[in-house]
Each structure stands twice: as C-alpha cells, then as structure tokens.
N, C-alpha and C positions, 0 to 999 in steps of 0.2 A: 547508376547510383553506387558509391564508394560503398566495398565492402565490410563490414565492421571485423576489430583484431578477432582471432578465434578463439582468445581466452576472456576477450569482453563477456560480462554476465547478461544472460537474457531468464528471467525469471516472473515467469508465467504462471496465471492462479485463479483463486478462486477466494472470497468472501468466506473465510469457512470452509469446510472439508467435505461436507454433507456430498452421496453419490446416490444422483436421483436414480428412479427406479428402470428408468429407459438408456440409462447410461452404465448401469452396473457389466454387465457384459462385457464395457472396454478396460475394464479394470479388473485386477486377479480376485477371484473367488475367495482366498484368505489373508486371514489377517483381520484387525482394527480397522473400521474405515481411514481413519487418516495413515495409515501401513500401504492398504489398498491405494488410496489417492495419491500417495507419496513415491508412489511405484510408477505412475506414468505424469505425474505434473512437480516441477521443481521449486514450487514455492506454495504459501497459501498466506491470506491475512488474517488473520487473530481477530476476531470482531465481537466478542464476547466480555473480550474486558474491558469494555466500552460502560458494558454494562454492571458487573461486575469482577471484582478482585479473583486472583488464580495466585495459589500457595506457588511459592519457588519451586516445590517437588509437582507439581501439576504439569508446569512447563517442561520440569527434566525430565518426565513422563515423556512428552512430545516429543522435546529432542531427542530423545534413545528411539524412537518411534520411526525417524526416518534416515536413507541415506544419506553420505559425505555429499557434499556441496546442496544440498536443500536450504531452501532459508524460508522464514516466517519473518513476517511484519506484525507490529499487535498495534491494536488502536490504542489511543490515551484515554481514560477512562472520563466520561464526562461528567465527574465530579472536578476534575482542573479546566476542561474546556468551556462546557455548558457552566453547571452551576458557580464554580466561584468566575470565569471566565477570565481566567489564567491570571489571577490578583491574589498573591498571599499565599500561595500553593506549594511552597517548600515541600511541606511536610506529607501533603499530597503525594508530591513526586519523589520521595523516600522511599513512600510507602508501593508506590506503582515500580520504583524501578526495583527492589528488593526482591521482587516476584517475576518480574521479567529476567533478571541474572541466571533465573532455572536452563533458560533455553540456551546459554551456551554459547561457542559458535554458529551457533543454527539461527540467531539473533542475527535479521539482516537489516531492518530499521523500525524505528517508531514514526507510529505516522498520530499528527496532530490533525483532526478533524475541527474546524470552526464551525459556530452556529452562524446559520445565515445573518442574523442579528448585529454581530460580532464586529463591530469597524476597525480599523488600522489607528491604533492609537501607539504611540511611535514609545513611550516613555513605558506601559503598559508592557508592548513584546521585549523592548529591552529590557524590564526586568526578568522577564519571562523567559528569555532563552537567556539570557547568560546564569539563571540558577538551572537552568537545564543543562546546559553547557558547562557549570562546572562539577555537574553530577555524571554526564554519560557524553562520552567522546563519539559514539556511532552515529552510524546513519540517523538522518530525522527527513523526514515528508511531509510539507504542512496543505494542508486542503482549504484552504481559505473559502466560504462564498458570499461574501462582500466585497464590492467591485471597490472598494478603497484599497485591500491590498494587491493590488493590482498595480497600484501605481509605484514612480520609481524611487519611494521614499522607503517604501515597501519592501520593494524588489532588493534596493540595496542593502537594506537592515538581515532580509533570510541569506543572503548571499556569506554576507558578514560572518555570519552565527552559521555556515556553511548547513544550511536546509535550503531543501530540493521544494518547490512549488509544484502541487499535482496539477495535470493535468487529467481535467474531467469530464465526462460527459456524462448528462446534456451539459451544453455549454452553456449556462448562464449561475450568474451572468457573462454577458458577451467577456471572452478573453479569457477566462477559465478552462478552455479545451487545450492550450497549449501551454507546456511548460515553462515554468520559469523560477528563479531563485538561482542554489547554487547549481551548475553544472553535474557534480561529480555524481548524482542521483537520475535520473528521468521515472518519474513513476506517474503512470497511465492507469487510472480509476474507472472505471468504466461501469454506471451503473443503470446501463438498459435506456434505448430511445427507441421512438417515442414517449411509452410509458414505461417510466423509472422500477426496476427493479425486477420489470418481467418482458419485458420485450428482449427477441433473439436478434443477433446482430446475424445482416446478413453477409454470404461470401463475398460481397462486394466490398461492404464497409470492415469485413475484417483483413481484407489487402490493404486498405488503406491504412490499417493498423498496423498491420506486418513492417508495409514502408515507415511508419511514422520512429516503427520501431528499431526498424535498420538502418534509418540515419541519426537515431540517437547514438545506439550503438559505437556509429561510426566513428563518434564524435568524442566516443572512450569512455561515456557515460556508462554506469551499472542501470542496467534498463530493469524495470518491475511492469508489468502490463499484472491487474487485478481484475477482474468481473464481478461487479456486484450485481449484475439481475437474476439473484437468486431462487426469486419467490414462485417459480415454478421450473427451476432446474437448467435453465437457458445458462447460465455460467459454466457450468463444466464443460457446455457441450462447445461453448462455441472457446473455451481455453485447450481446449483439444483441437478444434478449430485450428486454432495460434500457432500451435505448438506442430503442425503439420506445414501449414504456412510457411515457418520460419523453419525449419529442417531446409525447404527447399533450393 
C-alpha cells in the first residue's frame, strides 16, 4: 500500500474528551481533562453544541487548552439540522458560527449531522450550503443517513460546495460506511458495532481502520477517524488503539 506524504494530517479522537476511569493511567495525572486528553490524542469532536450553544470565550478556553497542531470538530447544533431542517437558518448559522470563531485555528471542521428522516432535496441543500459557504470558508463534514444522499445528484452538489461525506459505521444504510463528497476531507465516524455507542472495536477491525485510513491519506486527503461508542468508555480505548496502529 502507497505510503501517505508525512506532513498529510491524520487526526484521531474521540466524541468528547471524557477519560474513563480504566483509561486514566494512559494519560498524565494533571491538568483539565481535555489538557490530559490533549496530551496523548490529536483531535476530539465537540458534541455538546449539538445540543446546546458555547459562548465564543468557552471555545477560546478550549483552544488555549491544548497543543499546536490539535484540531476540534464541533457538531451543528440541531436546531438548523433537526428542527428547522436546514430551511430559513441564516440567522441560526450567525449565531452558531459567532461562537465557534472562539476556537481559532484549533478549528478543523464543522460536521453537519442529518436526521435519518432528512431526504436529498436538491433546491433545499442549495440554499443551505451556499448561506453556509458564504459565511465560513473551512472545512465541512456532512453525515447524511438517508440513502437519497447517496446518490450522484447528491454527491455532486457536496463536492461542489467542497463537503467531505462521512463515512459511518454501522453502515446503514448500505453505502454510508465509505466516503464520499469532496476529496479534500475523509472523516471516519465510527459509532460502535454491533451495538451503536457501546460496542469495542476489535484488533482486527481496527487494522482494517488503520488501512482504510492510510489510503485516504495517500490520497492527500486530511484524514479525521472519530469514535463515538462512548457510552461505556470503548472510545478512548480503542483511539489509542489507532493511534498506535498508525505510528507503525
């Protein structure tokens, strides 16, 4: 397998910063936990302002929190996704990005979560991404899971408005494990199989990660691998996992 450049970004993480209690030991004794976390993993994703809003001094907090080259992802808050469901949301996305501006260059993208709900309505994401596009030039990650955007009407519209398609696991629906959109992103969501949010991936399926992630790489793509099976601490363990992996 073609080796990727050695300045290509590989940015490995976690749902959140949270260091379960069987995991603290790999990580230094002081500090803030995201200080501590920040210390042995190069990225994390923001999943909180999903739920609710974070003052611009909340994020600068963050940023000052961790080392040069660290990046954060934040989720879009699901009052533009879910509830108005990306229709009429200017002023939404004033307000959301006004507060992400805190984080600085420690700001490595925004990722767009869809409800499963959510169809490809082509008139809809165009108005959608080009007010987002001419609010914020950076990265963007869209998570679709409706097997509509999937198709190449789709495909070509995130390409366009230069967003990265995650890829997720589990994979459904079918076609969602593999990425697509623009190139210049790969970002690998990974939220626990079997069962979503708490199943450990094993050493087997996390090689298969490692490659999936070294031929993105290859490829010149800025790679994000995220773990969301949070819900009993399976995330850290196995982005340390990763992160050992891909050293080798």
């Amino acid at each position: 397998m073609t080796k990727p450049p050695p300045d290509t970004p590989l940015l490995i993480g976690t749902a959140g910063w949270t260091l379960p209690r069987d995991e603290a030991a790999a990580f230094p004794g002081e500090g803030t936990h995201l200080q501590r976390y920040a210390a042995r993993l190069p990225a994390a994703e923001i999943n909180s302002s999903f739920y609710r809003p974070h003052r611009a001094s909340t994020y600068g907090r963050w940023a000052s929190s961790v080392p040069n080259g660290f990046r954060f992802s934040v989720k879009m808050p699901k009052e533009i996704t879910h509830s108005a469901r990306l229709k009429e949301v200017e002023e939404l996305l004033d307000s959301f990005l006004r507060g992400v501006q805190g984080l600085g260059k420690t700001l490595g993208c925004l990722l767009i979560q869809l409800p499963p709900s959510l169809t490809f309505e082509a008139a809809v994401a165009n108005r959608f991404f080009t007010a987002l596009r001419d609010r914020f030039p950076g990265g963007l990650v869209c998570e679709p899971r409706h097997a509509s955007w999937l198709q190449p009407d789709a495909e070509t519209m995130l390409t366009e408005f230069r967003v990265a398609r995650v890829a997720a696991d589990p994979d459904q629906p079918p076609g969602v494990g593999e990425p697509g959109g623009w190139s210049g992103i790969r970002y690998f969501r990974l939220h626990g199989s079997p069962r979503m949010y708490y199943s450990c991936y094993s050493g087997t399926e996390l090689v298969r990660v490692s490659e999936q992630l070294t031929q993105a790489r290859a490829q010149g793509s800025t790679v994000w691998c995220i773990f969301d099976n949070t819900a009993q601490g399976a995330a850290t363990r196995n982005a340390r996992e990763l992160m050992h992996l891909a050293s080798e």
